[in-house]
C-alpha positions, 0 to 999 in steps of 0.5 A, a space after each residue: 848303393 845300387 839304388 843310390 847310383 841308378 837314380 842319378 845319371 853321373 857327372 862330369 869328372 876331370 879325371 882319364 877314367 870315364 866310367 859310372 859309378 854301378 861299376 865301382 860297386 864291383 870292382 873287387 869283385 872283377 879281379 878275384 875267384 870268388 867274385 868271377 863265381 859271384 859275377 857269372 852266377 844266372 840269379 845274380 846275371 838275371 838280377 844286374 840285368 834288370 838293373 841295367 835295363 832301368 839305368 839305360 831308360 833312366 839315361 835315354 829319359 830326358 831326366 839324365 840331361 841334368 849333367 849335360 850342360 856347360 854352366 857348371 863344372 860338373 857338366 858334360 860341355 863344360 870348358 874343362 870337358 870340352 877341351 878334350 873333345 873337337 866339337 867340330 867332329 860333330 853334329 851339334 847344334 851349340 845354339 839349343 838347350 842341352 846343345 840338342 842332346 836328348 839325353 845323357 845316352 844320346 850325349 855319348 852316341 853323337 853322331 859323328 861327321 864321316 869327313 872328321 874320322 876317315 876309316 884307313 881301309 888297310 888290314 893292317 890297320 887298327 880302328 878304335 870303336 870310339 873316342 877313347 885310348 885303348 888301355 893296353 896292347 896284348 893277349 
């Protein structure tokens, strides 16, 4: 399964939860005891971070391009995806191919415009580190 996953980079899904799928093979183990032990075991911790380390290089390499494109429904800037994202935030050039992302973690580190997303200087308020929604509120 964690080869299987690693190999590809995800595709797009009309769905509120953006997520790869490496995580849903540990999804039961995050709300248990024994799955808390499992996860913070240092041979598992040495382990799952090799793996991540070659799913970062496989989704920085120019392999992982292959979701992000607006000809099919399962790409990154196909009409359905893109209607969630104001593409004049950003720094994109519609003009090239893969609309000049280099790969699928360039894709989700755009650079932003700074005019598009002013930062309100009050201590008061709440910035958000990036385009989503928080889940909750609390402590």
């Amino acid at each position: 399964m964690i080869s299987i996953t690693c190999t590809d980079p995800p595709k797009y899904q009309n769905t509120k939860f953006v997520g790869i799928a490496f995580s849903t093979l540990f999804i039961d183990f995050m709300n248990n005891h024994e799955g808390h032990l499992f996860l913070t075991c240092p041979t598992v911790n040495h382990h799952l971070k090799e793996i991540l380390k070659a799913y970062k290089a496989m989704l920085d390499s120019p392999f992982s391009l292959q979701y992000i494109n607006c000809e099919e429904p399962s790409g990154w800037l196909c009409p359905t995806a893109s209607k969630n994202i104001n593409w004049d935030d950003f720094y994109v050039d519609k003009s090239r191919q893969n609309w000049g992302f280099k790969s699928f973690n360039d894709y989700f580190t755009r650079s932003i415009r700074p005019e598009a997303r002013p930062i309100d200087p009050r201590s008061d308020s709440i910035v958000h580190s990036s385009d989503s929604s928080p889940l909750f509120f609390g402590s």
